[in-house]
C-alpha positions as CSV (number, residue, x, y, z in Angstrom):
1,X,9.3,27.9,7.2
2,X,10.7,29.8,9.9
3,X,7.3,29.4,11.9
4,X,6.9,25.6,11.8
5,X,10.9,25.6,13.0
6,X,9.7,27.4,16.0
7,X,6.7,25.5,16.7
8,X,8.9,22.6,16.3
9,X,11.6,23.8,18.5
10,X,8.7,24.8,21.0
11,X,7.1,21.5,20.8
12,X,10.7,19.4,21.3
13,X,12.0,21.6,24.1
14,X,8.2,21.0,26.1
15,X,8.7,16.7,25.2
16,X,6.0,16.8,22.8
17,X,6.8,13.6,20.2
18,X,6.9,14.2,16.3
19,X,6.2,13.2,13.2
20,X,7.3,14.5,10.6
21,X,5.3,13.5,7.0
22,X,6.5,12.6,3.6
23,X,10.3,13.8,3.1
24,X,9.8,13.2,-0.5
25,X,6.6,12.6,-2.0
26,X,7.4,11.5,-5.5
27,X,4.1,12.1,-7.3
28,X,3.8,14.7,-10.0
29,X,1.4,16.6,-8.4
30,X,3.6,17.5,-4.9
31,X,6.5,18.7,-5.8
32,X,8.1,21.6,-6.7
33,X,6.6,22.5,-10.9
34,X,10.0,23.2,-11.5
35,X,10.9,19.8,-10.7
36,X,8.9,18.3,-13.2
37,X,11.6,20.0,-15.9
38,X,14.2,17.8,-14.9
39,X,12.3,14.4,-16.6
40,X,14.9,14.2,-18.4
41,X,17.6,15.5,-16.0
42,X,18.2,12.7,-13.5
43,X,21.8,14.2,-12.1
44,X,20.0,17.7,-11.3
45,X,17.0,16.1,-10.0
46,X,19.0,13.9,-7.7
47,X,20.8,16.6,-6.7
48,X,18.2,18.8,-6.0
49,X,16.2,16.2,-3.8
50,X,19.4,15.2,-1.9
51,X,19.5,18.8,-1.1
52,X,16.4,19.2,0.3
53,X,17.2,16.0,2.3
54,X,20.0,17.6,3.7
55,X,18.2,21.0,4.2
56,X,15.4,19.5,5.8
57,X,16.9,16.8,7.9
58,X,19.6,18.7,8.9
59,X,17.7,21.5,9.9
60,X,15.0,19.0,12.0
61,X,18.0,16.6,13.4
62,X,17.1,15.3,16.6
63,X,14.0,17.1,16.7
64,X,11.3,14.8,15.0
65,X,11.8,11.4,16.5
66,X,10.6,9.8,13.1
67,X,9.2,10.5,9.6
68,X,7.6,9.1,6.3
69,X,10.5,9.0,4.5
70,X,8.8,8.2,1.2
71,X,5.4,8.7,0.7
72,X,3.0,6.3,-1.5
73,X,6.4,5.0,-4.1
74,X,3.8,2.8,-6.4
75,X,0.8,5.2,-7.3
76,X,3.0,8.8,-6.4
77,X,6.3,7.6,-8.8
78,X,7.5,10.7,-11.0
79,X,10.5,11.2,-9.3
80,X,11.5,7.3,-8.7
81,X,10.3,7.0,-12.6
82,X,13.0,9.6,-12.9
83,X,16.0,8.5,-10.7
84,X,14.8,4.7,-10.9
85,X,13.6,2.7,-8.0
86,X,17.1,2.3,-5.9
87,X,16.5,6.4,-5.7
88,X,14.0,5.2,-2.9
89,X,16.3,3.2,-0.9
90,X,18.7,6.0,-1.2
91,X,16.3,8.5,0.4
92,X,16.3,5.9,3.4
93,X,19.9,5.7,4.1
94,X,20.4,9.3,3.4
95,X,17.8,10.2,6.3
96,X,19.5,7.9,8.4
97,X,23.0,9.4,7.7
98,X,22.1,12.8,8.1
99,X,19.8,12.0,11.2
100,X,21.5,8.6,12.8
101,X,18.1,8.9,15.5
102,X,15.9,7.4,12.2
């Protein structure tokens, strides 16, 4: 972790755009093993992905000019199977509150 924040420190301070991929990927796959435990914990599992939101975002802010907030929501869909579809629209505006630049 601590490399890529240097290279992306290096890359912002030289002007160099980014774009940063998939702040949640929702399939099964992806994420975290001990996330798939929480099926039938939706509160831990949104708290735990609006924690790495904030970790992530708030770590990056104003350094990666945009990102993939969700990656592929219809075939990938443990998580919004999970936390139910408005879970997506909630990464969104949580990005954009954390980051205001999105």
């Amino acid at each position: 972790r601590s490399t890529a924040i240097r290279a992306i420190d290096w890359l912002h301070d030289h002007g160099i755009q980014i774009h940063g991929c998939h702040i949640v990927w929702g399939g099964e796959q992806w994420i975290p093993k001990d996330l798939l435990e929480l099926r039938d914990n939706p509160d831990e599992l949104r708290r735990r992905k609006q924690a790495h939101i904030r970790d992530l975002l708030g770590t990056l802010r104003g350094k990666v000019g945009e990102w993939n907030a969700v990656n592929e929501p219809v075939s990938q869909k443990f998580v919004w199977d999970v936390l139910g579809r408005d879970a997506i629209l909630d990464t969104f505006r949580m990005a954009h509150e954390i980051d205001p630049t999105l």
